[in-house]
mmJSON file of the N, C-alpha and C atoms, coordinates in Angstrom:
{"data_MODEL":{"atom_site":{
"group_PDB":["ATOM","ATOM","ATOM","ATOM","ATOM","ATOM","ATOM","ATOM","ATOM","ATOM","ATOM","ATOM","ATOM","ATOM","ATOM","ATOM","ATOM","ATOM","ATOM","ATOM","ATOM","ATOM","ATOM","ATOM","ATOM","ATOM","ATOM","ATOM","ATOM","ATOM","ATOM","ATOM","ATOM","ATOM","ATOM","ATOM","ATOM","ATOM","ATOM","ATOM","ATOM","ATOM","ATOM","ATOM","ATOM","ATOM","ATOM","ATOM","ATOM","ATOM","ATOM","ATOM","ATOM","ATOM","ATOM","ATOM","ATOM","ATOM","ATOM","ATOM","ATOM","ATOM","ATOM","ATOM","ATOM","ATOM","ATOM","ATOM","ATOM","ATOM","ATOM","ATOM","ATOM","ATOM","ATOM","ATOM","ATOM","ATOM","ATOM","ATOM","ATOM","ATOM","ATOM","ATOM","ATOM","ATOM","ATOM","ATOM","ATOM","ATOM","ATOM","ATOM","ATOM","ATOM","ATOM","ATOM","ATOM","ATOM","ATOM","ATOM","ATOM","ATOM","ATOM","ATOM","ATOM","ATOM","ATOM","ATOM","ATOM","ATOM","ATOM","ATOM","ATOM","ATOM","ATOM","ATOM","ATOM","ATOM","ATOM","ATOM","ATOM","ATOM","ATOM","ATOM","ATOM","ATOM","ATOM","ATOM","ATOM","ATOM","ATOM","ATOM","ATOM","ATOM","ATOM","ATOM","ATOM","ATOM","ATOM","ATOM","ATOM","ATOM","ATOM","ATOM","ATOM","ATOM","ATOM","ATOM","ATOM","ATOM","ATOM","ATOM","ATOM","ATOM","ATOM","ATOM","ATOM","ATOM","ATOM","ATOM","ATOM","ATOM","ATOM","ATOM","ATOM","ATOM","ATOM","ATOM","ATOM","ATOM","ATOM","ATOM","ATOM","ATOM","ATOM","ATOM","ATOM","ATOM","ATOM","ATOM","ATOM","ATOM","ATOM","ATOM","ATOM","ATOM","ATOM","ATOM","ATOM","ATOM","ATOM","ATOM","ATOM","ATOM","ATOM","ATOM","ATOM","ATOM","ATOM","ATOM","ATOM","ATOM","ATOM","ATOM","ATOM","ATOM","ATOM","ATOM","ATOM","ATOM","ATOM","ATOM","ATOM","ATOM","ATOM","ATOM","ATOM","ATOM","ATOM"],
"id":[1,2,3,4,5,6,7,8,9,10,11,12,13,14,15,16,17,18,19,20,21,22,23,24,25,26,27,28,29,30,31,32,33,34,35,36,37,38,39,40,41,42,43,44,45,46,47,48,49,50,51,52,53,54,55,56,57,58,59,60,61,62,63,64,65,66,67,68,69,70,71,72,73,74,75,76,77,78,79,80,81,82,83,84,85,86,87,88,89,90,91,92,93,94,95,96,97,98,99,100,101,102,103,104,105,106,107,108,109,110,111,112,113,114,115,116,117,118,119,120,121,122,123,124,125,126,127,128,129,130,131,132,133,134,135,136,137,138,139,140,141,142,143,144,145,146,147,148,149,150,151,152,153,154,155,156,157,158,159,160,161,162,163,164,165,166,167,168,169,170,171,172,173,174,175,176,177,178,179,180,181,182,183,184,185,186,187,188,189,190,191,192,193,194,195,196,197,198,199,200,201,202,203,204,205,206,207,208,209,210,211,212,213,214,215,216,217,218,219],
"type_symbol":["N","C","C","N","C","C","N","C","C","N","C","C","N","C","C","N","C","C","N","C","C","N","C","C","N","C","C","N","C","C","N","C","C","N","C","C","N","C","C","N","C","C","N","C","C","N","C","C","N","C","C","N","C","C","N","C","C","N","C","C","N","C","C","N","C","C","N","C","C","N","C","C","N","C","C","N","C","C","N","C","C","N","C","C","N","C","C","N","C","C","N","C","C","N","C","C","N","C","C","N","C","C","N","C","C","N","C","C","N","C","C","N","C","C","N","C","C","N","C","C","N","C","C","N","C","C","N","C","C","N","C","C","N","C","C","N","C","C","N","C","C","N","C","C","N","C","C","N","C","C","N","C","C","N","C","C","N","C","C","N","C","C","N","C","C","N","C","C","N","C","C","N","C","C","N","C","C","N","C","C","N","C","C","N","C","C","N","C","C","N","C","C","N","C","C","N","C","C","N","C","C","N","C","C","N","C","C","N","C","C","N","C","C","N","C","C","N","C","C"],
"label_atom_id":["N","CA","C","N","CA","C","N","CA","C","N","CA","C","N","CA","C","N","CA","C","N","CA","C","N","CA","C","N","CA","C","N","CA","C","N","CA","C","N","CA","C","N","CA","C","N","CA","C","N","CA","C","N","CA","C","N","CA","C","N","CA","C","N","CA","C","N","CA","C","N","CA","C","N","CA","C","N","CA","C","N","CA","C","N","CA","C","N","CA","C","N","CA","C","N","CA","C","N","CA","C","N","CA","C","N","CA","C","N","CA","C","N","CA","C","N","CA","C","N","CA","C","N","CA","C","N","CA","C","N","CA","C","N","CA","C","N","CA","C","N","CA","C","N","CA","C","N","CA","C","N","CA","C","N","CA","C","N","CA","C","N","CA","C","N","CA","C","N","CA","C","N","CA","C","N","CA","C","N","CA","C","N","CA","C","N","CA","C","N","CA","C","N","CA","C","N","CA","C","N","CA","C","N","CA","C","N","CA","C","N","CA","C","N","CA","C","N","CA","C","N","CA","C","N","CA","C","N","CA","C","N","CA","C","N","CA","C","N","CA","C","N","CA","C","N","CA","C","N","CA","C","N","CA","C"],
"label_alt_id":[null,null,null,null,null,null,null,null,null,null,null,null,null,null,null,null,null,null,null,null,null,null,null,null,null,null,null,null,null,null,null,null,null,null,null,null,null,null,null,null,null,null,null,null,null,null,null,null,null,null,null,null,null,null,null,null,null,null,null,null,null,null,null,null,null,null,null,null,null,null,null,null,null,null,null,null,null,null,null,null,null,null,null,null,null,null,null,null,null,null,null,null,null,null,null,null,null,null,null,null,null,null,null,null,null,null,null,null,null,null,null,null,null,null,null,null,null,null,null,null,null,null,null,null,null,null,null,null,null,null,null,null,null,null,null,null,null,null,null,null,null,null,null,null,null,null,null,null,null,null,null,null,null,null,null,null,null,null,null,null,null,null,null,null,null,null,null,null,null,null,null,null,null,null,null,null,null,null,null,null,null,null,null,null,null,null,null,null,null,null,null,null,null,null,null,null,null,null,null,null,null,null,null,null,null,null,null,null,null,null,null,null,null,null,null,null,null,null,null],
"label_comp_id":["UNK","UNK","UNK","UNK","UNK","UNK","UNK","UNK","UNK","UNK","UNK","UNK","UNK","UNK","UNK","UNK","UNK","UNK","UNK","UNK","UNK","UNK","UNK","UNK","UNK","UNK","UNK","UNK","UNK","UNK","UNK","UNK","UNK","UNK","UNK","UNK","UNK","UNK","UNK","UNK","UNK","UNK","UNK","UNK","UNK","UNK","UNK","UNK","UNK","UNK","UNK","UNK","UNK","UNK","UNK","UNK","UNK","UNK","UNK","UNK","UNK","UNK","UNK","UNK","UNK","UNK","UNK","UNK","UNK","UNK","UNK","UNK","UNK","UNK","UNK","UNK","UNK","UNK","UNK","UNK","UNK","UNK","UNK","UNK","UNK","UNK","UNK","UNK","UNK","UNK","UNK","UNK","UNK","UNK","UNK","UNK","UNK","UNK","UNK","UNK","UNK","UNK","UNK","UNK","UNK","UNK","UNK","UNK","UNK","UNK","UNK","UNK","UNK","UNK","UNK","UNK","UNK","UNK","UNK","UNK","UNK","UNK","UNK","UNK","UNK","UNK","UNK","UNK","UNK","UNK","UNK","UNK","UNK","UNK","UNK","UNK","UNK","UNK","UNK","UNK","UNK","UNK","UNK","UNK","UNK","UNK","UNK","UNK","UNK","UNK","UNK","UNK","UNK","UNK","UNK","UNK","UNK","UNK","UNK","UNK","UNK","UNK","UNK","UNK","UNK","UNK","UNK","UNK","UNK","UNK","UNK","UNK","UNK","UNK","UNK","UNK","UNK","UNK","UNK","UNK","UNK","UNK","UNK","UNK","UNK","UNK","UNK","UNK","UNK","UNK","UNK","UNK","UNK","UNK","UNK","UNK","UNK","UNK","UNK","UNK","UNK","UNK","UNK","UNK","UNK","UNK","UNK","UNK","UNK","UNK","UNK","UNK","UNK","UNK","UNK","UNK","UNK","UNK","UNK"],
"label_asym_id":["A","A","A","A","A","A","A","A","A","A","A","A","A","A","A","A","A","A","A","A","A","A","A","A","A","A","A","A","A","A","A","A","A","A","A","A","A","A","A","A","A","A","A","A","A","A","A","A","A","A","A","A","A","A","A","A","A","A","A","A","A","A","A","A","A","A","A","A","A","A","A","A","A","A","A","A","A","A","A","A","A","A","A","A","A","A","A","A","A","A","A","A","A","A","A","A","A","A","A","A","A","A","A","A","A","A","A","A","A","A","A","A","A","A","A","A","A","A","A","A","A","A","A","A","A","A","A","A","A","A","A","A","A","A","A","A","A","A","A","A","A","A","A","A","A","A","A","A","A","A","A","A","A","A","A","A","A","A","A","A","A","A","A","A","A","A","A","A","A","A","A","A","A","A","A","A","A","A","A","A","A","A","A","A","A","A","A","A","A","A","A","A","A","A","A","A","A","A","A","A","A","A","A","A","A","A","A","A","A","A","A","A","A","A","A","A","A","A","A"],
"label_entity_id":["1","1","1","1","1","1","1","1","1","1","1","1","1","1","1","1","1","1","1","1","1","1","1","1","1","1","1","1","1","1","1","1","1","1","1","1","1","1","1","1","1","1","1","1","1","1","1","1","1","1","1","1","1","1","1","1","1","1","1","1","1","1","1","1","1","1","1","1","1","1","1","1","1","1","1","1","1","1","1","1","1","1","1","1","1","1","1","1","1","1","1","1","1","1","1","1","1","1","1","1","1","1","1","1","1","1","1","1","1","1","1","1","1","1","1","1","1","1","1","1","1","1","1","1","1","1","1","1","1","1","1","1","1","1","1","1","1","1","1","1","1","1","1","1","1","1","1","1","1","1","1","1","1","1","1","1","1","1","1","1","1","1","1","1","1","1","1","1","1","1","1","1","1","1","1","1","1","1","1","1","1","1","1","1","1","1","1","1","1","1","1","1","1","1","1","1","1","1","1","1","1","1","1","1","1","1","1","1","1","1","1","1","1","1","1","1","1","1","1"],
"label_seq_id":[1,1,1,2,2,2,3,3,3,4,4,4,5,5,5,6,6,6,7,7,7,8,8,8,9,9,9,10,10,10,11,11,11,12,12,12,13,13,13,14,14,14,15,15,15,16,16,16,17,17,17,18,18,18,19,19,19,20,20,20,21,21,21,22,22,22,23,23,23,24,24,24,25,25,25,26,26,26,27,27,27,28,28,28,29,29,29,30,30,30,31,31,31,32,32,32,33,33,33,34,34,34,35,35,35,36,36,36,37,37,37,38,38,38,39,39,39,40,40,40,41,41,41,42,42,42,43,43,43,44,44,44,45,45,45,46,46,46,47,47,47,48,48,48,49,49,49,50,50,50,51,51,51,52,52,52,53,53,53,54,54,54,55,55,55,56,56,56,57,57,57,58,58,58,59,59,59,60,60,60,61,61,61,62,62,62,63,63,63,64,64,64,65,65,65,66,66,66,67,67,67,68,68,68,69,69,69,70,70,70,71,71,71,72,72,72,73,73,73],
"pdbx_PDB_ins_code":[null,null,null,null,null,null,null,null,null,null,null,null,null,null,null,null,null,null,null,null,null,null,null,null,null,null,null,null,null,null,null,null,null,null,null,null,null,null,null,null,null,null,null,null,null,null,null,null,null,null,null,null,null,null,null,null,null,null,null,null,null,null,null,null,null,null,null,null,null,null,null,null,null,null,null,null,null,null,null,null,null,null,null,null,null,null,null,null,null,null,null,null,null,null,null,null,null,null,null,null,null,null,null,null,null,null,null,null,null,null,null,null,null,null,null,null,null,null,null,null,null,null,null,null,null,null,null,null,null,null,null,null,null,null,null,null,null,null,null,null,null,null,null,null,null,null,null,null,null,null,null,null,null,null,null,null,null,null,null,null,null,null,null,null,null,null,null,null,null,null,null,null,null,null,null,null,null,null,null,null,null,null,null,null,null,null,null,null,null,null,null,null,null,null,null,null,null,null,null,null,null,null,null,null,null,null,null,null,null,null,null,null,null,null,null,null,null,null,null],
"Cartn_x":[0.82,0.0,0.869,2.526,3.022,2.978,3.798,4.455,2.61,1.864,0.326,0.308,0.719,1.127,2.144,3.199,4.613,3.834,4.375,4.463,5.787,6.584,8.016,9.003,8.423,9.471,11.019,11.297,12.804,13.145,12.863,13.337,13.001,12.322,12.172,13.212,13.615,14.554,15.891,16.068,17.663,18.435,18.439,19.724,20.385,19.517,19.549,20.259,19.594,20.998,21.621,22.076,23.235,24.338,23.606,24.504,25.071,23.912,24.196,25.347,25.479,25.993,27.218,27.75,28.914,29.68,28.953,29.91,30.246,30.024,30.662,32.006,31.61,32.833,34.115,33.751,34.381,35.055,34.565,35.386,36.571,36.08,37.301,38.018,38.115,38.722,38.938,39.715,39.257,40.176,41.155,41.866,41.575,40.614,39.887,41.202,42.076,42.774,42.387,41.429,41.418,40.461,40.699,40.432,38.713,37.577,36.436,35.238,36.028,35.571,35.628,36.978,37.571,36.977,36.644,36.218,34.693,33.795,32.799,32.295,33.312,33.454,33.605,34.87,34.895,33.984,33.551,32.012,31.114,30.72,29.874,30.05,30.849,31.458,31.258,31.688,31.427,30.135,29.038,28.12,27.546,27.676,27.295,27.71,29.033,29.097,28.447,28.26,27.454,26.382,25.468,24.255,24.243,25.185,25.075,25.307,26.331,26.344,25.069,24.33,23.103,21.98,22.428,21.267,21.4,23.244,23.22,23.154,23.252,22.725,21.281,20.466,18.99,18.554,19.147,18.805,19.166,20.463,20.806,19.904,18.961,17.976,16.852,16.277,15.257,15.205,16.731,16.653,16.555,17.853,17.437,15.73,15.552,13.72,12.902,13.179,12.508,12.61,14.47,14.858,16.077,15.827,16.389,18.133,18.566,20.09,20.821,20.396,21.259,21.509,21.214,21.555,22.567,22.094,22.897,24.588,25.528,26.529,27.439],
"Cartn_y":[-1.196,0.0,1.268,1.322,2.489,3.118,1.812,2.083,2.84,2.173,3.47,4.759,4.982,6.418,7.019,6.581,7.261,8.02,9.267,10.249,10.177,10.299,10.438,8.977,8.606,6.697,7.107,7.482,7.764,8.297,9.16,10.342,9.013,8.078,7.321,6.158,5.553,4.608,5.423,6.637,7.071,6.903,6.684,6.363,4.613,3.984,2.67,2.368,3.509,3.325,3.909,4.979,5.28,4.617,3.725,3.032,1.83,1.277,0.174,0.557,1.77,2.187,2.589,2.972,3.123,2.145,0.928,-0.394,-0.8,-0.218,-0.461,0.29,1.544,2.447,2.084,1.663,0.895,-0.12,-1.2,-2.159,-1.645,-1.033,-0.133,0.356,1.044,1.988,2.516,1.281,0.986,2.374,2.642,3.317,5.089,5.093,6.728,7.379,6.539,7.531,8.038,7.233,7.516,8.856,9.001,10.302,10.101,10.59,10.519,10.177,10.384,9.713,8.454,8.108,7.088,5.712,6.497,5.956,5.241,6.332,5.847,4.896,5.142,3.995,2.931,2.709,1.042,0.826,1.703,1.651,0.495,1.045,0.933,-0.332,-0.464,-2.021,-3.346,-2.9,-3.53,-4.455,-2.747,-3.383,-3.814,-3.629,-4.483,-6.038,-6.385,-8.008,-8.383,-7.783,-8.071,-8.582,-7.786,-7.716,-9.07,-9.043,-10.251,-11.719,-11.313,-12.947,-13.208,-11.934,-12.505,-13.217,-12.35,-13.347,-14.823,-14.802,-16.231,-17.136,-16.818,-17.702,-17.755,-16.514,-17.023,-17.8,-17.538,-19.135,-20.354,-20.121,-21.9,-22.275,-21.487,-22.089,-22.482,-21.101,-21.512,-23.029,-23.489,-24.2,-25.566,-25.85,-26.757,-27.015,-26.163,-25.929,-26.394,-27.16,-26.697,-28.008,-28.505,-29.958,-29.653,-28.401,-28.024,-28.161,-28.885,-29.68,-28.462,-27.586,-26.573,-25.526,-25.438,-23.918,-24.664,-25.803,-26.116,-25.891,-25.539,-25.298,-26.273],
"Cartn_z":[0.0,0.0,0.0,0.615,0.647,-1.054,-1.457,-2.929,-4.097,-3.464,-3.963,-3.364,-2.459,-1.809,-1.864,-2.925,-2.953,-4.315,-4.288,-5.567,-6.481,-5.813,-5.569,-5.223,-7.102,-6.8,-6.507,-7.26,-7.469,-6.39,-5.989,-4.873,-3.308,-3.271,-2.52,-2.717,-3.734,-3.267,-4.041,-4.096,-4.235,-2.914,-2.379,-1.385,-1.622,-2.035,-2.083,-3.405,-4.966,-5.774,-5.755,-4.892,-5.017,-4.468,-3.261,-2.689,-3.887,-3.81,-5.103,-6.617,-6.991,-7.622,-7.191,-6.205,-5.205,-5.312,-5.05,-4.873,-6.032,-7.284,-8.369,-8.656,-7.721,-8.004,-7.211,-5.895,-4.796,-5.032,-6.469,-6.963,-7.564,-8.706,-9.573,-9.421,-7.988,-7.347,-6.186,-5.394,-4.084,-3.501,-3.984,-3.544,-3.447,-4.696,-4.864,-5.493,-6.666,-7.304,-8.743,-9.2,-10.55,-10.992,-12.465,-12.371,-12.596,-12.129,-11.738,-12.925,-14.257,-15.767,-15.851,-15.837,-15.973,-14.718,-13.428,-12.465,-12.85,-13.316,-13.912,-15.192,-15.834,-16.976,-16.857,-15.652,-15.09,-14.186,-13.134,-12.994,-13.316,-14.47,-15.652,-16.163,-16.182,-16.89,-16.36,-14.793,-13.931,-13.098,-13.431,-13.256,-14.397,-15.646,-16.27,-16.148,-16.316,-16.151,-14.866,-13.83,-12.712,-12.665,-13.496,-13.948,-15.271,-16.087,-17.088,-16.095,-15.15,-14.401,-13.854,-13.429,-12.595,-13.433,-14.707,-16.098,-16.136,-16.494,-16.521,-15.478,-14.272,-13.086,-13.182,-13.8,-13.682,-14.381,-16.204,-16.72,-16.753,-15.853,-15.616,-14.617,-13.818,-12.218,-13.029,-14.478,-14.908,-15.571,-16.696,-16.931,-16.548,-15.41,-14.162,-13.987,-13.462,-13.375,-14.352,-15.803,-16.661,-17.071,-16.739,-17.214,-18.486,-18.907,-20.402,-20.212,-20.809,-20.717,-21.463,-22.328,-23.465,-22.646,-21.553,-20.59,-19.537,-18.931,-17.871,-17.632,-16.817,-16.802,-15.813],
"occupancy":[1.0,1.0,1.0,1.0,1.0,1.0,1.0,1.0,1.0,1.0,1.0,1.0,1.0,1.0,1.0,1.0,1.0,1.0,1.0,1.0,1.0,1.0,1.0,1.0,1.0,1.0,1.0,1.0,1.0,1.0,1.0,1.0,1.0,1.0,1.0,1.0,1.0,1.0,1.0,1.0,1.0,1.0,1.0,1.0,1.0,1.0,1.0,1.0,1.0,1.0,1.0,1.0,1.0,1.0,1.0,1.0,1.0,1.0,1.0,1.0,1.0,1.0,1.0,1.0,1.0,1.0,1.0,1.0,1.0,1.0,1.0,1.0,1.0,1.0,1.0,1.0,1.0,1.0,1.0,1.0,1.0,1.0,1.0,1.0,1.0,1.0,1.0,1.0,1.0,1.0,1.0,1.0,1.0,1.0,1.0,1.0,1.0,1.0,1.0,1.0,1.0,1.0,1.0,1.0,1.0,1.0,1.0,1.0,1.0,1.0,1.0,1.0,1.0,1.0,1.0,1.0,1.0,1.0,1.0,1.0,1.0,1.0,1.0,1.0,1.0,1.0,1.0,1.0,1.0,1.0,1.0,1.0,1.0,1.0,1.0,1.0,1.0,1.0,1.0,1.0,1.0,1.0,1.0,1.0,1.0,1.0,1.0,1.0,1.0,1.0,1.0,1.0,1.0,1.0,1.0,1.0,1.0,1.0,1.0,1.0,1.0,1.0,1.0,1.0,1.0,1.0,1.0,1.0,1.0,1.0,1.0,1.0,1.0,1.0,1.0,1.0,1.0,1.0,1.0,1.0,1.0,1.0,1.0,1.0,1.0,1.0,1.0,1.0,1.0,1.0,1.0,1.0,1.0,1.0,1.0,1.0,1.0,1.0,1.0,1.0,1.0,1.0,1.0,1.0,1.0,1.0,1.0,1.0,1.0,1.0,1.0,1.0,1.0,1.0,1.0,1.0,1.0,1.0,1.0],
"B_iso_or_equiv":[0.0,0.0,0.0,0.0,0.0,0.0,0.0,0.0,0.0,0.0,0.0,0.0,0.0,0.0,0.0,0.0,0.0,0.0,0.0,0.0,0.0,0.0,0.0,0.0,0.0,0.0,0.0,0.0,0.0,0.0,0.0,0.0,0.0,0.0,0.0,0.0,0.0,0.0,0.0,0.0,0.0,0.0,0.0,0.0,0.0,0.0,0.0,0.0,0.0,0.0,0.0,0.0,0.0,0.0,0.0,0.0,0.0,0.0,0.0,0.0,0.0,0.0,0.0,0.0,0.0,0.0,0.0,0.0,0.0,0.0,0.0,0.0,0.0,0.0,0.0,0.0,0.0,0.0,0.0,0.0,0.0,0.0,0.0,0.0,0.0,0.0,0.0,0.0,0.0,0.0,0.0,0.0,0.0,0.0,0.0,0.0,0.0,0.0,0.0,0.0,0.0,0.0,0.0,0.0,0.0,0.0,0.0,0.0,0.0,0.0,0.0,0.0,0.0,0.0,0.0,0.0,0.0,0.0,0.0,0.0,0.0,0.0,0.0,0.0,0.0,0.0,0.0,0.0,0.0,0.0,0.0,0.0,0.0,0.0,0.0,0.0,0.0,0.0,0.0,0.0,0.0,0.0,0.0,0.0,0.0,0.0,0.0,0.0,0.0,0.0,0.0,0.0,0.0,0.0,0.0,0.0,0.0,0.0,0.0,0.0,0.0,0.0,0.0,0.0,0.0,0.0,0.0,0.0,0.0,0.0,0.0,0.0,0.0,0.0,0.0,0.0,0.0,0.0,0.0,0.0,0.0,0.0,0.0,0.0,0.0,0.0,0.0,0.0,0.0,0.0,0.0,0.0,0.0,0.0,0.0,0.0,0.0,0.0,0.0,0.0,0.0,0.0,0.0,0.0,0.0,0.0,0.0,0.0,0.0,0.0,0.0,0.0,0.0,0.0,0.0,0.0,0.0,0.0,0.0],
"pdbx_formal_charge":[null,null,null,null,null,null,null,null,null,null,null,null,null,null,null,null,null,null,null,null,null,null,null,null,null,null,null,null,null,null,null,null,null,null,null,null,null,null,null,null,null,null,null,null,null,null,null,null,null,null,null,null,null,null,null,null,null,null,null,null,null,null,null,null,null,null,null,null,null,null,null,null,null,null,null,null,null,null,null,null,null,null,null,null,null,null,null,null,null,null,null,null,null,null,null,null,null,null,null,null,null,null,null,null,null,null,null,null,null,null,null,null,null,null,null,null,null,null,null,null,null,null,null,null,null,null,null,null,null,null,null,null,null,null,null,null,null,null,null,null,null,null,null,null,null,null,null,null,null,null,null,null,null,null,null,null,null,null,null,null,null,null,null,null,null,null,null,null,null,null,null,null,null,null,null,null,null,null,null,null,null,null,null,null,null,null,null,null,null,null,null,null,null,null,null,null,null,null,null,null,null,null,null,null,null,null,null,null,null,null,null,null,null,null,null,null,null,null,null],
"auth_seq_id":[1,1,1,2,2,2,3,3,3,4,4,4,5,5,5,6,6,6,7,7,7,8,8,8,9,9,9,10,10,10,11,11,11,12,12,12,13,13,13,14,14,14,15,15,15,16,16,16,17,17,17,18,18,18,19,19,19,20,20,20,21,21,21,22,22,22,23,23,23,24,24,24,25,25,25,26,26,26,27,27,27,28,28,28,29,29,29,30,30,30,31,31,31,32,32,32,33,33,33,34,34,34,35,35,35,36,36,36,37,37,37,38,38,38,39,39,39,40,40,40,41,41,41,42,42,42,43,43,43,44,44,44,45,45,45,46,46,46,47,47,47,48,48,48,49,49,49,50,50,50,51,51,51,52,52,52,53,53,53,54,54,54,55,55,55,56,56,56,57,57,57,58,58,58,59,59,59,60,60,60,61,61,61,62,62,62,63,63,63,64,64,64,65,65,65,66,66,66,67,67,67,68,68,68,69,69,69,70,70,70,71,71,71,72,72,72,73,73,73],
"auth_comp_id":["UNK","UNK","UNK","UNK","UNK","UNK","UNK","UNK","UNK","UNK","UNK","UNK","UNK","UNK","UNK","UNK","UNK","UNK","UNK","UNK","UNK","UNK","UNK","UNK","UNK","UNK","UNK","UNK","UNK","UNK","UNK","UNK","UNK","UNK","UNK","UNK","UNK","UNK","UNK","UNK","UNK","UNK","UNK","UNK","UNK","UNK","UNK","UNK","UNK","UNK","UNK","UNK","UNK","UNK","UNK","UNK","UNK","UNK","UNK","UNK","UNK","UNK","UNK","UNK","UNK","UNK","UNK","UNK","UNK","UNK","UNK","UNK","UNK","UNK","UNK","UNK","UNK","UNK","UNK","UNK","UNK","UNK","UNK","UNK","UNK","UNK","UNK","UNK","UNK","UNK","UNK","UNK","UNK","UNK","UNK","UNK","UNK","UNK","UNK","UNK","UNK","UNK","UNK","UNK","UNK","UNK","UNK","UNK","UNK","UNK","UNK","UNK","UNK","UNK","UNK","UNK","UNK","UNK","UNK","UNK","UNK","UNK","UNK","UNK","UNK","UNK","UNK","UNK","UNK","UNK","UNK","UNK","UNK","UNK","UNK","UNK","UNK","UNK","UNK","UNK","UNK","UNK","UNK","UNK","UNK","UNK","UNK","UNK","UNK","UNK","UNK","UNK","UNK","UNK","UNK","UNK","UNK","UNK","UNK","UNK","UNK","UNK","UNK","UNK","UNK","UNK","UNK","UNK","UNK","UNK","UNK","UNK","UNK","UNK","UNK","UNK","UNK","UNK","UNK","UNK","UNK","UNK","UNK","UNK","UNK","UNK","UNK","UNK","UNK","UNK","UNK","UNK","UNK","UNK","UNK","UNK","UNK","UNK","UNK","UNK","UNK","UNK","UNK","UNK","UNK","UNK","UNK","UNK","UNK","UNK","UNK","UNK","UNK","UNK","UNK","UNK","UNK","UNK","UNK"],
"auth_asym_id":["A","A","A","A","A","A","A","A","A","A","A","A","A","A","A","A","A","A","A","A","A","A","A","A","A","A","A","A","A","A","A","A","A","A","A","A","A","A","A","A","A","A","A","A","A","A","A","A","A","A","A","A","A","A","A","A","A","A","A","A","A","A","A","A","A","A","A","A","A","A","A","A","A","A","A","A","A","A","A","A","A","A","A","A","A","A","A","A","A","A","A","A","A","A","A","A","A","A","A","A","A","A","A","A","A","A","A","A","A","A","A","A","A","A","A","A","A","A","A","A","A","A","A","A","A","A","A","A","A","A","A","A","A","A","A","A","A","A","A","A","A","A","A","A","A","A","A","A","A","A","A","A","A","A","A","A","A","A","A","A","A","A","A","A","A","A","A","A","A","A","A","A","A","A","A","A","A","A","A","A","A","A","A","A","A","A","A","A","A","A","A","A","A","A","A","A","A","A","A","A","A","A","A","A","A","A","A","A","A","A","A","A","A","A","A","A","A","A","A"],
"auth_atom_id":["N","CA","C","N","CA","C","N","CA","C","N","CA","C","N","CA","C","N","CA","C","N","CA","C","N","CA","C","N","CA","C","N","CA","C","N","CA","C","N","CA","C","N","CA","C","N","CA","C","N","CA","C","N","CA","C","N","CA","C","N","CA","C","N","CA","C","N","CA","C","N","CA","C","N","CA","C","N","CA","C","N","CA","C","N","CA","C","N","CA","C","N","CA","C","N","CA","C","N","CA","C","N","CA","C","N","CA","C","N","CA","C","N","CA","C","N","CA","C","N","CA","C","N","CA","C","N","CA","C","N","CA","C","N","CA","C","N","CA","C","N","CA","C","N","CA","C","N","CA","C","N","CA","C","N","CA","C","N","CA","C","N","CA","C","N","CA","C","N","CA","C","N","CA","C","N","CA","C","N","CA","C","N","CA","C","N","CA","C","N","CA","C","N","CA","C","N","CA","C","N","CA","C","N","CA","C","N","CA","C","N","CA","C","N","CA","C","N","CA","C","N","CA","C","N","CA","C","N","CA","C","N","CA","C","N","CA","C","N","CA","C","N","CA","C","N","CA","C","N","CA","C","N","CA","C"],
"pdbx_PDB_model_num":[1,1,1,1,1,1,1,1,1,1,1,1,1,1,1,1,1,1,1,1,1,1,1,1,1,1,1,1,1,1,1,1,1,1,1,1,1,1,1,1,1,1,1,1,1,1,1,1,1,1,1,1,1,1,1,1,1,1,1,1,1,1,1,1,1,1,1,1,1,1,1,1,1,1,1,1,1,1,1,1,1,1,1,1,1,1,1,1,1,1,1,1,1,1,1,1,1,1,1,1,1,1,1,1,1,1,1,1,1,1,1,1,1,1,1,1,1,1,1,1,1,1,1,1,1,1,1,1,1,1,1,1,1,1,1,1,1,1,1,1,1,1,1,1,1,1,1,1,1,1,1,1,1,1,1,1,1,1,1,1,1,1,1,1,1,1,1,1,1,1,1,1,1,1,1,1,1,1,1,1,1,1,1,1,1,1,1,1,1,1,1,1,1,1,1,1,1,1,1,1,1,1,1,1,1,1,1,1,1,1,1,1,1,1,1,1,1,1,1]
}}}
């Protein structure tokens, strides 16, 4: 019922990506030297393969699930 009473999605879970988005920067650059472009690019990268491993773990569960032998790993 909140999420029918929020006006304001974004402005409601921004702390949560920014955090989430942090820890991408935090990988790349644990040290906080790079220059703040460059920081974001590997960023970026990062969470993308992140985001692609989580695909392929979901269709190897779906497939498992399914029986389908061509996904399994």
């Amino acid at each position: 019922m909140s999420w029918a009473n929020t006006a304001d999605r974004q402005g409601r879970t921004a702390a949560a990506t920014s955090s989430f988005l942090a820890r991408f920067e935090r990988q790349v650059d644990p040290q906080g030297v790079l220059d703040p472009e460059v920081r974001a690019v590997m960023a970026g990268h990062a969470r993308r393969a992140y985001m692609l491993q989580l695909a392929e773990k979901s269709a190897k569960a779906r497939a498992r699930a399914t029986g389908d032998r061509s996904l399994r790993g």
